[in-house]
N, C-alpha and C positions, 0 to 999 in steps of 0.2 A: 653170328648165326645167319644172316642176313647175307654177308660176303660169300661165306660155304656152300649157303642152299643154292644161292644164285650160280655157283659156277657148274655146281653136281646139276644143272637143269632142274631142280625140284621146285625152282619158287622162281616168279614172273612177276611185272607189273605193266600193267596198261590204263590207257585210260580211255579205251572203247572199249565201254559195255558189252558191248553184244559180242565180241573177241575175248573176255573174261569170262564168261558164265557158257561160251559154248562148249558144251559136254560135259558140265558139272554134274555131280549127282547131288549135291549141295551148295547152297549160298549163304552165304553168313549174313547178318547186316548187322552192321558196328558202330552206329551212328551216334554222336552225343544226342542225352534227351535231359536237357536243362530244363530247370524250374523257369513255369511262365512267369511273368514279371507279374501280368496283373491277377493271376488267382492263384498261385500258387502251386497248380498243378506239372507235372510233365508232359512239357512240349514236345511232341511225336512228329512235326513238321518234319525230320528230317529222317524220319522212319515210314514214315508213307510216301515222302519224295521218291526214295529209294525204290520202294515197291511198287510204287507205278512204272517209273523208268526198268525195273526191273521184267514188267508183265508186259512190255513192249519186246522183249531180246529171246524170252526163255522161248527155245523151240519143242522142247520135250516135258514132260512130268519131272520135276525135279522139286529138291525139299530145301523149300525157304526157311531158312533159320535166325531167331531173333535173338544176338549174342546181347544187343543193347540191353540195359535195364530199362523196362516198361510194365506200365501196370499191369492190372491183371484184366484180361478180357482181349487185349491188344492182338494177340494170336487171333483170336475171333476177327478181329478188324480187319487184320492183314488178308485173310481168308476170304473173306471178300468183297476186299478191295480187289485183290487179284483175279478173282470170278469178272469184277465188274470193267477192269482196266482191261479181260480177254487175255489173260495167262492161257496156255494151253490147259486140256482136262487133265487133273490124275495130280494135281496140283498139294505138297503137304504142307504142315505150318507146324514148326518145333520152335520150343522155347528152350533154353544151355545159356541160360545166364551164368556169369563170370564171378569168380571172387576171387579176384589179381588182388592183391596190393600194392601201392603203388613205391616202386622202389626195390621192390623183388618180386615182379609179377613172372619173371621167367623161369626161378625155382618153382616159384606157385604152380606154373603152367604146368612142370614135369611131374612134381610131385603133389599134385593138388590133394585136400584133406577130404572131396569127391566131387563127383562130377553129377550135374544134374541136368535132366533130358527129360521136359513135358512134351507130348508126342500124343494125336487120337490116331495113330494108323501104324500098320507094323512095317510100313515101308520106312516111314521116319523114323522109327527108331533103329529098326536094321542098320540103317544109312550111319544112323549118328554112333552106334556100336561097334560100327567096323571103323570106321572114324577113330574114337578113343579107345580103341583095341590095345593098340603099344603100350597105353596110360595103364589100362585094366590090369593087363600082365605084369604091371608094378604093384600091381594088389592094391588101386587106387578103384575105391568102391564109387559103379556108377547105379544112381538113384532114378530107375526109370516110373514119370510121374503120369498124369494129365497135365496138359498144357497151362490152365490158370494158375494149379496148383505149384509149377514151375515157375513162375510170374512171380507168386506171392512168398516164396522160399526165398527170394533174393531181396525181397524190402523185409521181412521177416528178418532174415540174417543182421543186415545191417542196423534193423531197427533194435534186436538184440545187444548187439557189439555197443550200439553209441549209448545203450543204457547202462552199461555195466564201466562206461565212463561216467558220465554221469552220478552215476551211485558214486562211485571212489573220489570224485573230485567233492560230493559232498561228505563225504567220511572222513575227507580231509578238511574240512571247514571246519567240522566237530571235534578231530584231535586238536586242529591248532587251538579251540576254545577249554579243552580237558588235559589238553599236556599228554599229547598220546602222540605216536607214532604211524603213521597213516601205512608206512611203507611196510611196518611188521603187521599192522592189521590185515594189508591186502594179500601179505605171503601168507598170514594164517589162516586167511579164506581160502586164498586160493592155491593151497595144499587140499583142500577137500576137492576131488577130480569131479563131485557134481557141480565144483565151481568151475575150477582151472585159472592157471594166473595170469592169463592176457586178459589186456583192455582191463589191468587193473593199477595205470600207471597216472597217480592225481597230474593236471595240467592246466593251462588256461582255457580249456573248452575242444571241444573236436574241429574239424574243419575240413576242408578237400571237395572236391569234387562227389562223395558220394555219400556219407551222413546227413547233412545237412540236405542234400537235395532229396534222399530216397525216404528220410523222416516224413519230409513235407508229405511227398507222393501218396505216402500210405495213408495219412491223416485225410488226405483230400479221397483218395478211393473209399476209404471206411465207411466219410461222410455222406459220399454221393450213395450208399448203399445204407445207410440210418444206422450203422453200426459204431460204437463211442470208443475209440483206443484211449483210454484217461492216461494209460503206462505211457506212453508214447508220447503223449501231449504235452507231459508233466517233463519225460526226456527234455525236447526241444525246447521248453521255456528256463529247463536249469542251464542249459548249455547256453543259451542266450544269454541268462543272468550274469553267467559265468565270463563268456567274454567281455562283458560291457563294464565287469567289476574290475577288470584287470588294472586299469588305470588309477581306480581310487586307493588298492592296495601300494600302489608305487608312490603316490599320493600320501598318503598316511605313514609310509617309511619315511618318506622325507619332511615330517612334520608337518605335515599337511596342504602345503600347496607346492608346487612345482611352478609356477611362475619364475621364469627367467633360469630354471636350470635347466645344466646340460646333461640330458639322457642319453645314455648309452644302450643299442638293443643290440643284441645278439640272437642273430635268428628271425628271420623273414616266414619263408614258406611252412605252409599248414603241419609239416611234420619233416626229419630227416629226408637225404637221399633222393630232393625232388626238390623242382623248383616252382611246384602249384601255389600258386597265390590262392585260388577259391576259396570263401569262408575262412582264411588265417584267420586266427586269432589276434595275430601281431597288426593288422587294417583295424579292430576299432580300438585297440591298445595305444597304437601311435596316434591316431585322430585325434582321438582323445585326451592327451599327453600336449598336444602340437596348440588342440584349442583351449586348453588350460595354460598356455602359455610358457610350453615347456620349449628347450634345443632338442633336436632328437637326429645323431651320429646313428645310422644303424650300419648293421653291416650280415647278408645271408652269402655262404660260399657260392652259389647259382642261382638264385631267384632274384637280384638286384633288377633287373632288368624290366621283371612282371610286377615288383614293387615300387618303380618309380612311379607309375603313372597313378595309383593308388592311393599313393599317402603326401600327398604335395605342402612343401614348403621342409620335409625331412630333408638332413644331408646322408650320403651312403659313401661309407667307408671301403675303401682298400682292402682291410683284413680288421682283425677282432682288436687288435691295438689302437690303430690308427684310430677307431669306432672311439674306445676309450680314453682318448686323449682328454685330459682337461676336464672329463666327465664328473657327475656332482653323486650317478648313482652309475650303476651298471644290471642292466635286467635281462637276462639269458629269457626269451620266448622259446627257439626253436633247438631239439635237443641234439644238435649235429657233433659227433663222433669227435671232431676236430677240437670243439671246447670244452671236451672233458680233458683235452692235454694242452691247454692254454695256460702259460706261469702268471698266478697270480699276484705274484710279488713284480713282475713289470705290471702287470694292471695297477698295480698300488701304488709305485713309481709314475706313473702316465697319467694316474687320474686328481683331481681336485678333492674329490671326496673320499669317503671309504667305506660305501655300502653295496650290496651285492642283492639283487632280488630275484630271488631263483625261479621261476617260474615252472622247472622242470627238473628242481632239484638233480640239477648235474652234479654240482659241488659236495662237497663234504663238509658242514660246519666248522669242526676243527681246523683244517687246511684252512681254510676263509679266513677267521677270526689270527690264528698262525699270523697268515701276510699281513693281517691287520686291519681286516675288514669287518662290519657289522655282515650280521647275513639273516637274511630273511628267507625262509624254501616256503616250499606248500605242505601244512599239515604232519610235520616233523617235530610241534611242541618247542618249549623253549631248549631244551637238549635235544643235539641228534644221536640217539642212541645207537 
């Protein structure tokens, strides 16, 4: 996309400002807003940087646009800041927060499930109309809002999504205690279309760049406003629980200490088709594993790189055998396409041991057991039906 636009003249880059935005009728600003270290909230440092050095360039009335995830109010802020930094008059302030995911953000992009545009003036939203015009005419419905109310659809959304993990990773804690099935529970939910069956997939916890930070965000805006999210609060401490537990679960397959075994992990980064380390589940999994005085071989297709520095004193394997060499268990973390067609019977040949801890129930029981393996999954009871 990038080679195309560039040669057909549609797409440019620069790195003088005031040569990028002259004659825009919109500026996007894309800037990461990471959770601050010491309170928890989103750090906008690099969303006001922008808007300053921005209110220095812009020569005409033109419509600032805040594509970042920021809380709610932030539109007000930018509004003026840019009054005060001496933006030209006639100045607007849109919010079109994003819901990419990460790994297929560019289907998302085309066929997004809608587009949302908080706007107080009909110039900004005109601008952003004709903008996502192409998008509309795929009958991809745009949701024209107020600007705060735009703000708080985007930690809304994800605050939604990470609980509907949450819920099923605990429904899976429940079948493995009653001998149920987690994965027929969440199909027969979500067959009911007031559910739907995403984000209904048990795991070791959420992770990424935008759960974990957009939770916090919301928790910290509610509070600074006296307002109690208890749903939300409850979200983040299961998911917390959830990661920290991973380790005792591998732990207790191997009869209960892992002192001096060799661990096998498969799967690094937060989820498939990326190599974001943020919030993985597999950072306090192996920690935790490595200070319990476990070996830990791991092996991710692309994230090796953002995992070294992470998880120190692990060794990182080659490919998903070599990981398994001589191993005492084998624990699948991350649920990448590639080890759902891994032969288990060289795993079973390669390794010391002969246990399997599915962490995202890739495997099939049967198959498992078949090669000659114990298998442990999430919430699948002692039969996988």
């Amino acid at each position: 996309l990038v080679k195309a636009n560039s040669e057909r003249g549609r797409l440019s880059f620069t790195t003088d400002l005031g040569e990028g935005v002259d004659g825009a009728e919109a500026v996007f600003i894309a800037v990461g807003t990471p959770t601050r270290a010491e309170d928890g909230h989103a750090d906008l440092t690099y969303v006001f940087a922008a808007v300053r050095e921005l209110a220095k360039v812009l020569k005409g009335p033109t419509v600032v646009v805040t594509k970042s995830t920021v809380p709610v109010g932030t539109g007000d802020q930018i509004a003026a800041l840019l009054e005060k930094e001496g933006a030209p008059a006639g100045m607007s302030v849109a919010s079109n927060p994003e819901f990419l995911r990460e790994g297929a953000a560019i289907r998302d992009f085309k066929i997004p499930d809608r587009i949302v545009v908080g706007a107080e003036d009909d110039k900004a939203r005109e601008v952003l109309r004709e903008i996502y015009r192409p998008l509309f005419l795929n009958q991809a419905p745009i949701l024209m809002t107020g600007r705060r109310t735009s703000e708080l659809i985007k930690y809304a959304a994800n605050a939604f999504l990470a609980m509907k993990i949450s819920f099923i990773n605990e429904m899976a804690n429940l079948c493995e205690a009653v001998d149920a099935d987690v994965h027929d529970v969440a199909r027969g939910i979500g067959l009911d279309n007031r559910i739907g069956p995403k984000f209904l997939h048990p795991g070791p916890g959420y992770g990424g760049s935008c759960f974990p930070k957009d939770t916090l965000a919301l928790l910290h805006t509610a509070a600074d406003v006296g307002v109690e999210q208890r749903i939300v609060k409850t979200v983040v401490e299961v998911n917390d629980d959830r990661k920290n537990s991973m380790a005792d679960r591998v732990a207790k397959a191997l009869g209960g200490s892992v002192q001096g075994k060799r661990i096998a992990i498969l799967g690094l980064a937060f989820k498939q088709n990326t190599d974001d380390m943020r919030d993985a589940p597999s950072i306090p999994l192996v920690n935790s594993l490595l200070k319990q005085g476990a070996i830990i071989s791991a092996y991710d297709p692309v994230a090796t790189d953002n995992a070294r520095g992470l998880m120190e004193g692990a060794e990182f394997a080659k490919d998903a055998y070599a990981a398994a060499k001589d191993a005492d268990a084998l624990v699948v973390v991350t649920e990448w396409d590639e080890f759902r067609g891994l032969d288990l019977e060289r795993f079973a040949q390669a390794m010391s041991g002969k246990l399997i801890v599915d962490l995202r129930n890739v495997y099939n029981r049967a198959d498992a057991e078949e090669a000659g393996f114990s298998y442990i999954g999430l919430g699948r009871g002692k039969i996988d039906r």
